[in-house]
PyMOL Python script that loads the backbone (N, CA, C, O; Angstrom):
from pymol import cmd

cmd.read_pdbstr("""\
ATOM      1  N   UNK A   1      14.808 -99.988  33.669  1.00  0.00           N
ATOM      2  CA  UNK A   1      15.231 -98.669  34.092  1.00  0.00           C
ATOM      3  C   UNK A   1      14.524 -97.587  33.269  1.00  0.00           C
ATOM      4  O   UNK A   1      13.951 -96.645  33.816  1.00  0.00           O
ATOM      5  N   UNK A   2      14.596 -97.799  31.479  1.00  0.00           N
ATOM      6  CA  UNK A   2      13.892 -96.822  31.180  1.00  0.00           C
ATOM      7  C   UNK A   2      12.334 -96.621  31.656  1.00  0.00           C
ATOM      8  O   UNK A   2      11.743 -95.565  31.879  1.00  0.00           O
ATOM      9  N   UNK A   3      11.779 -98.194  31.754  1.00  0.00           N
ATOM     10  CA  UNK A   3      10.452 -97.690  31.801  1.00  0.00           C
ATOM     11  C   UNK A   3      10.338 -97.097  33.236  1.00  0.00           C
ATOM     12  O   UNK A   3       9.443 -96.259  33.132  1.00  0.00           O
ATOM     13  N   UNK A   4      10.744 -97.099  34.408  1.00  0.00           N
ATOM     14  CA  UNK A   4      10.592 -96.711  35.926  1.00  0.00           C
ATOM     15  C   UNK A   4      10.611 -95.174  34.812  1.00  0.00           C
ATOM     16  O   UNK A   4       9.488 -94.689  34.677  1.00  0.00           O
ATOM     17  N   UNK A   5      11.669 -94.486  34.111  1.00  0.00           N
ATOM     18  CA  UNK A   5      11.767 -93.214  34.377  1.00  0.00           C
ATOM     19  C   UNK A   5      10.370 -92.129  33.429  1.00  0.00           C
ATOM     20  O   UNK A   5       9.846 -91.015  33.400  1.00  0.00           O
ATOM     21  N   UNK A   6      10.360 -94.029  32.542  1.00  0.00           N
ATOM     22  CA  UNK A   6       9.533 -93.186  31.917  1.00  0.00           C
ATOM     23  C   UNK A   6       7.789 -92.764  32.677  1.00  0.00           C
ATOM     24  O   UNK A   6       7.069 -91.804  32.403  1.00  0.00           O
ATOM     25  N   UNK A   7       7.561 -93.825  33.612  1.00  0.00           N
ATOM     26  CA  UNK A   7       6.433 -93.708  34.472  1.00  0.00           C
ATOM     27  C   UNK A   7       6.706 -91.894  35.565  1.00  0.00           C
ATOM     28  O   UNK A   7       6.124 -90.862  35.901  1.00  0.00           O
ATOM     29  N   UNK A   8       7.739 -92.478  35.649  1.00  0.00           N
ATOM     30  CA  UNK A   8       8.349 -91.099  36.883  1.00  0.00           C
ATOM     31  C   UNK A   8       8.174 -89.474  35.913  1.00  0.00           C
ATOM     32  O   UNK A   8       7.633 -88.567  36.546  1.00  0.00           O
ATOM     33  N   UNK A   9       8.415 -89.299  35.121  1.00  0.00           N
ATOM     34  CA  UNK A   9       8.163 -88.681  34.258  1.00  0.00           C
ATOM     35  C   UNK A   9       6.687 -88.202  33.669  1.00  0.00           C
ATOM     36  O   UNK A   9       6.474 -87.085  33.200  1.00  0.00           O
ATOM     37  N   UNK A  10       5.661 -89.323  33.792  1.00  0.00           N
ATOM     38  CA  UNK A  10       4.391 -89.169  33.744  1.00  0.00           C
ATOM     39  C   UNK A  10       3.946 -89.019  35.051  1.00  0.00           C
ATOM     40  O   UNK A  10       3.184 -88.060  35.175  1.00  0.00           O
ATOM     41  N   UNK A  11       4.117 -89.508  35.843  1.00  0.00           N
ATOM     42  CA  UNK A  11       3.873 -88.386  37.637  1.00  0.00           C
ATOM     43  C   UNK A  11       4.110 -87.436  37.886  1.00  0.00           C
ATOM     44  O   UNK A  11       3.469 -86.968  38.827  1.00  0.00           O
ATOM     45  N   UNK A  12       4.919 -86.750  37.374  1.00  0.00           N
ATOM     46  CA  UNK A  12       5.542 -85.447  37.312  1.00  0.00           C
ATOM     47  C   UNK A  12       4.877 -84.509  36.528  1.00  0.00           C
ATOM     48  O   UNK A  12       4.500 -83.433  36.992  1.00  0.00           O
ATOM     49  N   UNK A  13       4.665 -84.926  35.089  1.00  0.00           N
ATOM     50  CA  UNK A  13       3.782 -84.649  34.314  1.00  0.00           C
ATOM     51  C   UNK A  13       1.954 -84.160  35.130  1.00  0.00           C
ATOM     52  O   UNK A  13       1.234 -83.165  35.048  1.00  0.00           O
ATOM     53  N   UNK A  14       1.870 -85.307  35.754  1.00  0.00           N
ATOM     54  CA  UNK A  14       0.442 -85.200  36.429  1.00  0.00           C
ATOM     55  C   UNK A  14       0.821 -84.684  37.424  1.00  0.00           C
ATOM     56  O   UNK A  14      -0.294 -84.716  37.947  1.00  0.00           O
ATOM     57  N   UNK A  15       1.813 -83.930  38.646  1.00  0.00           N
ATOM     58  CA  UNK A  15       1.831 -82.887  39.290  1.00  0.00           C
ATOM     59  C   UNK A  15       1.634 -81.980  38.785  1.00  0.00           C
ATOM     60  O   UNK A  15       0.512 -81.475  38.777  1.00  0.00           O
ATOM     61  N   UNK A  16       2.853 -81.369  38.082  1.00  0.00           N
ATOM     62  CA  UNK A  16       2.718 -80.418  37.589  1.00  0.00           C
ATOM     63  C   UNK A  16       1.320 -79.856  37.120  1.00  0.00           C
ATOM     64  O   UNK A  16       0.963 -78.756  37.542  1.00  0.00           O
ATOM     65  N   UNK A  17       0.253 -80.816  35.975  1.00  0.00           N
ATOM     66  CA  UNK A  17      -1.165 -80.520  35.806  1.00  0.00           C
ATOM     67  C   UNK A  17      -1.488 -79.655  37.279  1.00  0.00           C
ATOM     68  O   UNK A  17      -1.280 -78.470  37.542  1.00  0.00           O
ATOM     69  N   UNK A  18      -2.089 -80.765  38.124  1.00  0.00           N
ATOM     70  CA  UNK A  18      -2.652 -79.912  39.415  1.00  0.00           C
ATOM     71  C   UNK A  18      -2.034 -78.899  39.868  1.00  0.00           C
ATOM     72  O   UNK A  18      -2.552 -77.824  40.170  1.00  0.00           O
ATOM     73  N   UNK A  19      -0.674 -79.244  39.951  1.00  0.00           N
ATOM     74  CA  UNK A  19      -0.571 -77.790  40.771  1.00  0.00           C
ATOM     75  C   UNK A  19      -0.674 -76.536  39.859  1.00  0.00           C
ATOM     76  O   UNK A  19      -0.385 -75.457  40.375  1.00  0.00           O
ATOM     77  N   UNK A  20      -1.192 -76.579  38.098  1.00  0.00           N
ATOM     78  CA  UNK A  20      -1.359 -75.717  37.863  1.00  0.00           C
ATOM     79  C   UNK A  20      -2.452 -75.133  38.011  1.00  0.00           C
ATOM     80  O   UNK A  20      -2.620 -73.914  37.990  1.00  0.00           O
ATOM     81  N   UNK A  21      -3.520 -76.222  38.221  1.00  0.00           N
ATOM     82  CA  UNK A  21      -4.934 -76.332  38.286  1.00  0.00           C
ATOM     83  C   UNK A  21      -5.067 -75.349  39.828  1.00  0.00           C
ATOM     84  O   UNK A  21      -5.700 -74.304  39.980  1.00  0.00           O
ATOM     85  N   UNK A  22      -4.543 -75.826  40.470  1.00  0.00           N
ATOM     86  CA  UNK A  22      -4.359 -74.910  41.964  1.00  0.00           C
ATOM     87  C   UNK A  22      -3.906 -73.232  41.641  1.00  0.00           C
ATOM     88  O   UNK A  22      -4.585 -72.287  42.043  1.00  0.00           O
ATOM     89  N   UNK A  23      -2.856 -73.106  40.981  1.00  0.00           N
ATOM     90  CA  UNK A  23      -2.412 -71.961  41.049  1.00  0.00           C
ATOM     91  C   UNK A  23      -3.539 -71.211  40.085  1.00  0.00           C
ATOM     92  O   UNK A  23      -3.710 -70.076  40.529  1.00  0.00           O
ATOM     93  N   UNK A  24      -4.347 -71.453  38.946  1.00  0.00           N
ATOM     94  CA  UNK A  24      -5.342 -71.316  38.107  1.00  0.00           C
ATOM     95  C   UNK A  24      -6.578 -70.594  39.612  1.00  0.00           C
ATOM     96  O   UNK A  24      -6.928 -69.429  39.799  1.00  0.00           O
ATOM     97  N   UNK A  25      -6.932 -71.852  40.408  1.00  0.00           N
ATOM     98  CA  UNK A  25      -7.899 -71.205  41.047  1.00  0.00           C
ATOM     99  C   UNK A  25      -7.774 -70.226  41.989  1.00  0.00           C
ATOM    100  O   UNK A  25      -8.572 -69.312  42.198  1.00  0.00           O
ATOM    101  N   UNK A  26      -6.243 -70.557  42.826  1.00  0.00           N
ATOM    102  CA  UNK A  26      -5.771 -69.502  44.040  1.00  0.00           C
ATOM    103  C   UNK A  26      -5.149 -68.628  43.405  1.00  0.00           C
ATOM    104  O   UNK A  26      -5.653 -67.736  44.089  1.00  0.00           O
ATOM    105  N   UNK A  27      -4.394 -67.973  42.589  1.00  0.00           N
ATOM    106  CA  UNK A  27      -3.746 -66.973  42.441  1.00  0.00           C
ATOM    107  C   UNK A  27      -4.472 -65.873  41.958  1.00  0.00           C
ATOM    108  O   UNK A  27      -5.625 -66.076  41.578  1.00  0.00           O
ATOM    109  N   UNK A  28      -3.912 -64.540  41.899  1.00  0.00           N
ATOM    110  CA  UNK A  28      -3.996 -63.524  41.435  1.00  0.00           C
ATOM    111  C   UNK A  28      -4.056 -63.033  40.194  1.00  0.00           C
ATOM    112  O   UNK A  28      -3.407 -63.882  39.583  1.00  0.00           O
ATOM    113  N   UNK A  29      -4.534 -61.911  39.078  1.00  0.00           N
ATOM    114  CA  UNK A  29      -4.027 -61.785  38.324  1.00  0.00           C
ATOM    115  C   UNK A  29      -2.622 -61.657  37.954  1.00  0.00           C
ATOM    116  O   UNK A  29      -2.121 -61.965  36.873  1.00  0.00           O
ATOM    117  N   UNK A  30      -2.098 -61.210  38.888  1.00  0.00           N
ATOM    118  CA  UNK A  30      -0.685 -61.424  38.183  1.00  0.00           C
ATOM    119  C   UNK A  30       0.559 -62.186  38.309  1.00  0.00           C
ATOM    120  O   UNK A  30       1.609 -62.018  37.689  1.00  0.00           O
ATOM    121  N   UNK A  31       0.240 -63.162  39.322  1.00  0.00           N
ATOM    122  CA  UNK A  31       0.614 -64.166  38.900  1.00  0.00           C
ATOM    123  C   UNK A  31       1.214 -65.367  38.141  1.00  0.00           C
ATOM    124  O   UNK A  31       0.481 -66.349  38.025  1.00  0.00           O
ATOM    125  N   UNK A  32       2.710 -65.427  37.497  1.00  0.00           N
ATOM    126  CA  UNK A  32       3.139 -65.976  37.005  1.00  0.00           C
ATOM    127  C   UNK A  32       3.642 -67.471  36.748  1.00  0.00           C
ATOM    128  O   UNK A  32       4.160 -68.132  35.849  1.00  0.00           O
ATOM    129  N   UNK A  33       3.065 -67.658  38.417  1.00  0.00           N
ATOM    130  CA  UNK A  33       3.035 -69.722  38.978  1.00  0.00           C
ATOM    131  C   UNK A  33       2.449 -70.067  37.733  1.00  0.00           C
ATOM    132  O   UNK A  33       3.442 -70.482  37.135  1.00  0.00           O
ATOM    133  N   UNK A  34       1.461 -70.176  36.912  1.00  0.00           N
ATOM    134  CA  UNK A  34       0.432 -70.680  36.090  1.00  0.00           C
ATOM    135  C   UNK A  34       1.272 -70.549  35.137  1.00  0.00           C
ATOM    136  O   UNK A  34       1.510 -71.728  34.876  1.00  0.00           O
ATOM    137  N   UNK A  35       1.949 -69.874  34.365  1.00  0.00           N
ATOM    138  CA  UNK A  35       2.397 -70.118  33.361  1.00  0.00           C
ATOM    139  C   UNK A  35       3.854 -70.865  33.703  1.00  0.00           C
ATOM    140  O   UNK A  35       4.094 -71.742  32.874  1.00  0.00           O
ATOM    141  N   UNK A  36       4.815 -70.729  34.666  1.00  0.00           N
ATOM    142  CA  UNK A  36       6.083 -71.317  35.075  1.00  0.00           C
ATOM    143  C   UNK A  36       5.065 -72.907  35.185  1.00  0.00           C
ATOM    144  O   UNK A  36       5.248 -73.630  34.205  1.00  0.00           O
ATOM    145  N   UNK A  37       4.505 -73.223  35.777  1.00  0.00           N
ATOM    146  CA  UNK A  37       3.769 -74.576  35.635  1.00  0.00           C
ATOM    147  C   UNK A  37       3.007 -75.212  34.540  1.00  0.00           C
ATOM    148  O   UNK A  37       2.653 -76.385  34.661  1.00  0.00           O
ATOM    149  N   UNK A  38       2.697 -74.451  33.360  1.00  0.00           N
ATOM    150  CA  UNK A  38       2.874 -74.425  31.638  1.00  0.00           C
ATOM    151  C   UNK A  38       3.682 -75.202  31.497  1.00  0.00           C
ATOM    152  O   UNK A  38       3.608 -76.383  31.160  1.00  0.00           O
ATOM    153  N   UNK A  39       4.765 -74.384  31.828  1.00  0.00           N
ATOM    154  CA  UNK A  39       5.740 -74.486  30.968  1.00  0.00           C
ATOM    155  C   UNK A  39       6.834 -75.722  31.566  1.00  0.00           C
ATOM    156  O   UNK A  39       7.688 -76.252  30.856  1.00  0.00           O
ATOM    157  N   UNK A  40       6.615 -76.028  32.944  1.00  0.00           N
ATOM    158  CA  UNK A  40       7.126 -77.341  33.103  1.00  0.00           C
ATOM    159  C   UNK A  40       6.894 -78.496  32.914  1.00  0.00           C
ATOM    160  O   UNK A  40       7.657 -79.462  32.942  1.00  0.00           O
ATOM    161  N   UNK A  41       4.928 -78.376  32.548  1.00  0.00           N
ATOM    162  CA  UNK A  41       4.302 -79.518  32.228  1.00  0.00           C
ATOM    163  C   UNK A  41       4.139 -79.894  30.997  1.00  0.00           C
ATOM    164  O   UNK A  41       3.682 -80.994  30.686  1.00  0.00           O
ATOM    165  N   UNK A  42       4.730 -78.441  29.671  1.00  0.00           N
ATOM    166  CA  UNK A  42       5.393 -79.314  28.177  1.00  0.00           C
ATOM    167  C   UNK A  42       6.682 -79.706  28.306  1.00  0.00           C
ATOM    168  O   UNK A  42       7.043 -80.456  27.399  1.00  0.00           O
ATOM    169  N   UNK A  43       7.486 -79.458  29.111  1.00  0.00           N
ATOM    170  CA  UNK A  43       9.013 -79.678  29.100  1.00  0.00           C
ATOM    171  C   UNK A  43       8.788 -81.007  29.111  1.00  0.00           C
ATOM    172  O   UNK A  43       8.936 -81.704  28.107  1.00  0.00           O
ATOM    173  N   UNK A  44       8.346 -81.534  30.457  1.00  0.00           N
ATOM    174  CA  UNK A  44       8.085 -82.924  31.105  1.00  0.00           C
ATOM    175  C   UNK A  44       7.262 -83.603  30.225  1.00  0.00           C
ATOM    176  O   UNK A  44       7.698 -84.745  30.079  1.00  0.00           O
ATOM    177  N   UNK A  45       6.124 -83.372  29.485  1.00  0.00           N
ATOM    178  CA  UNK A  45       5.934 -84.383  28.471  1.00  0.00           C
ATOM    179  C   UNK A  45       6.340 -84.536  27.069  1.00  0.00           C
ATOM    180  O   UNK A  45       5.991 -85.394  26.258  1.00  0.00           O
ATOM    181  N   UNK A  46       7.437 -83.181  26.887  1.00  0.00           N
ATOM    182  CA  UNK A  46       8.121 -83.581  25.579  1.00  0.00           C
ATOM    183  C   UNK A  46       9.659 -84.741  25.899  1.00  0.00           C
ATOM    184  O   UNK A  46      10.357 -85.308  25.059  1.00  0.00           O
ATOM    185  N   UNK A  47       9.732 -84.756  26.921  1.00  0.00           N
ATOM    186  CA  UNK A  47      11.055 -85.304  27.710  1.00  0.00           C
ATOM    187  C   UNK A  47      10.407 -86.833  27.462  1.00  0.00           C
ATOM    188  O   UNK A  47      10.885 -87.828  26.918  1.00  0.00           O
ATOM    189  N   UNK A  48       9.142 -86.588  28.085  1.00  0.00           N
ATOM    190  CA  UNK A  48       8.747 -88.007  28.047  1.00  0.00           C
ATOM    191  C   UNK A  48       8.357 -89.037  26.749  1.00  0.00           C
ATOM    192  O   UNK A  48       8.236 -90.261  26.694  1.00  0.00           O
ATOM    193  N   UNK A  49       8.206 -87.874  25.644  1.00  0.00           N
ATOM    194  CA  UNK A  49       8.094 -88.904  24.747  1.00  0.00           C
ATOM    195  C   UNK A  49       9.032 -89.082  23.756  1.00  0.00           C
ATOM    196  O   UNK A  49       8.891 -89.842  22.797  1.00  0.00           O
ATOM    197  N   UNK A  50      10.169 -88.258  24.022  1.00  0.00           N
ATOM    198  CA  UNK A  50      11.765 -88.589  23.974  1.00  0.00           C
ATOM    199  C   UNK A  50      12.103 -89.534  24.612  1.00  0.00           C
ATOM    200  O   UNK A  50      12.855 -90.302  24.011  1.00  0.00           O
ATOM    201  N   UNK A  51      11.794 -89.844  25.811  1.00  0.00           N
ATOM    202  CA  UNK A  51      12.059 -91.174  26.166  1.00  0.00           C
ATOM    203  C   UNK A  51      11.697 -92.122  25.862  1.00  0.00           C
ATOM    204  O   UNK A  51      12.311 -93.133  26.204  1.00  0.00           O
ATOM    205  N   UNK A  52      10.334 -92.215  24.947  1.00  0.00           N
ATOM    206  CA  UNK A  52       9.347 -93.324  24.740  1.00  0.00           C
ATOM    207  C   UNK A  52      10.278 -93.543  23.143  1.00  0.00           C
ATOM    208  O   UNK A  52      10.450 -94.660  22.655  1.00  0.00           O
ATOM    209  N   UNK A  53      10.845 -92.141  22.446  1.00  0.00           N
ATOM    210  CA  UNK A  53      11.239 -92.127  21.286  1.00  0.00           C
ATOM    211  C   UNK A  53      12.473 -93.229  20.778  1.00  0.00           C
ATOM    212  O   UNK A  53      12.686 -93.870  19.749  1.00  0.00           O
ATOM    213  N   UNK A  54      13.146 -93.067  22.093  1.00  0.00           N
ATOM    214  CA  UNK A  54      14.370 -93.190  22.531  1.00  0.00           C
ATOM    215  C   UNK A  54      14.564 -94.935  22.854  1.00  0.00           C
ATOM    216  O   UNK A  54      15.447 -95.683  22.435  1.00  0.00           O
ATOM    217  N   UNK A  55      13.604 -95.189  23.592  1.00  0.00           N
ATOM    218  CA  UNK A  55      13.057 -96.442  23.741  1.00  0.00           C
ATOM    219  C   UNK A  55      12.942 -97.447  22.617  1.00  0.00           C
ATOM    220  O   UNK A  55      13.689 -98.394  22.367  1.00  0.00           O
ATOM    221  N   UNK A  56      11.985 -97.094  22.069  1.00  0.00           N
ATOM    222  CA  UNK A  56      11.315 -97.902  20.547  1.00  0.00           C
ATOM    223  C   UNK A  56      12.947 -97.887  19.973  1.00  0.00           C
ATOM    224  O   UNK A  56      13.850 -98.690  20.207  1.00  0.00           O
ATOM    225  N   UNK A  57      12.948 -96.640  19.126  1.00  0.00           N
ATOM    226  CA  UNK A  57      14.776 -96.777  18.748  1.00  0.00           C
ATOM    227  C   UNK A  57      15.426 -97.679  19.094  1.00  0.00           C
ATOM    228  O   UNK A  57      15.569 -98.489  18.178  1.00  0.00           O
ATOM    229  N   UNK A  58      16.132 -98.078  20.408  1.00  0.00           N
ATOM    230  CA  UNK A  58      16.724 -98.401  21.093  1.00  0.00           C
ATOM    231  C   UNK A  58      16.359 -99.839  21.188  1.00  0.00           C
ATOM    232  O   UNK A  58      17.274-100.653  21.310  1.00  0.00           O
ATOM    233  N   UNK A  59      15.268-100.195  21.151  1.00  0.00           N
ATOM    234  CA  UNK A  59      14.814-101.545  21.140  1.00  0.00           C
ATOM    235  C   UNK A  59      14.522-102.097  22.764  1.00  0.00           C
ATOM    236  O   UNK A  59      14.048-103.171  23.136  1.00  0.00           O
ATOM    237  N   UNK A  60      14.939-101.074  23.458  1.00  0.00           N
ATOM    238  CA  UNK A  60      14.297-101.205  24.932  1.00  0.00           C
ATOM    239  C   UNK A  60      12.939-101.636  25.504  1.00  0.00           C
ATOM    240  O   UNK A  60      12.628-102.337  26.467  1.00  0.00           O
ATOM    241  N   UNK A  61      12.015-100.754  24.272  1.00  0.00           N
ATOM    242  CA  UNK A  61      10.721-101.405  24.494  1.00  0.00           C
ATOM    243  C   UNK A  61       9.818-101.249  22.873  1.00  0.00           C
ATOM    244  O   UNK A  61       9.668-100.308  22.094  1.00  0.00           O
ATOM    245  N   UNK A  62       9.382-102.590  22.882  1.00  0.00           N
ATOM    246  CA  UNK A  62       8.716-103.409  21.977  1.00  0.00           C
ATOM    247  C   UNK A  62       7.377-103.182  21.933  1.00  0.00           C
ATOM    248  O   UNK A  62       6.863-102.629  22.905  1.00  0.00           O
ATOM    249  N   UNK A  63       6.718-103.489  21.021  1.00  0.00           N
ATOM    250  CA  UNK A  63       5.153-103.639  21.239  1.00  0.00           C
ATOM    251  C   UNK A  63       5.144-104.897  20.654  1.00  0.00           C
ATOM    252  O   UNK A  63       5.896-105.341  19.786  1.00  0.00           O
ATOM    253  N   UNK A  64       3.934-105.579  21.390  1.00  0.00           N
ATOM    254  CA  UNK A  64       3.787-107.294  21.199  1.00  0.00           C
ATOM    255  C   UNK A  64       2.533-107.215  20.591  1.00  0.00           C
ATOM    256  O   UNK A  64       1.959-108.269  20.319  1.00  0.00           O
ATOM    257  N   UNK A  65       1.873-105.861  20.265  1.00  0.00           N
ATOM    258  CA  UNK A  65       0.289-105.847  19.403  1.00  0.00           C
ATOM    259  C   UNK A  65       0.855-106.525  18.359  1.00  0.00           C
ATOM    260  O   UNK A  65       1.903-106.481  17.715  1.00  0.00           O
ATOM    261  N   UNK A  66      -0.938-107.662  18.405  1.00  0.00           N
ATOM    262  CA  UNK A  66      -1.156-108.388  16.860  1.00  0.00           C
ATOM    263  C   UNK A  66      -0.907-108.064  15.675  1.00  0.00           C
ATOM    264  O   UNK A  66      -0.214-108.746  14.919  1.00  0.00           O
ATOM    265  N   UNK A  67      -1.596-106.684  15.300  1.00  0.00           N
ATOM    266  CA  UNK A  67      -1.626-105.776  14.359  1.00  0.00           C
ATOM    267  C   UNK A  67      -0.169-105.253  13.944  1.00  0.00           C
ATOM    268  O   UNK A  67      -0.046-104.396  13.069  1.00  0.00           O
TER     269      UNK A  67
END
""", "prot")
cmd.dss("prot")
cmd.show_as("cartoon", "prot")
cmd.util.cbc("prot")
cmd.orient("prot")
């Protein structure tokens, strides 16, 4: 379960990118889409590595590296 959300979370992450990338090339100067899409795409990857944080903690997910 965590990891589905944590993938879902990195898709979201990579929307958000483009559609800022879109609003970057189509919009106007004044225009505020570009930064509201900023600012959802640190929300969404600080969320996400709260989840990854949250995870390890939790013992949900492991790393099996040699090292």
């Amino acid at each position: 379960m965590l990891k589905a959300a944590i993938v879902l979370m990195l898709l979201a992450t990579i929307a958000s990118l483009f559609s800022g990338l879109v609003f970057l090339v189509k919009d106007d100067e004044n225009s505020t889409r570009l930064l509201k899409a900023l600012t959802v795409r640190v929300t969404l990857a600080a969320l996400t590595v709260g989840l990854v944080a949250w995870g390890v903690i939790s013992g949900q997910l492991v790393s099996h590296a040699p090292f």
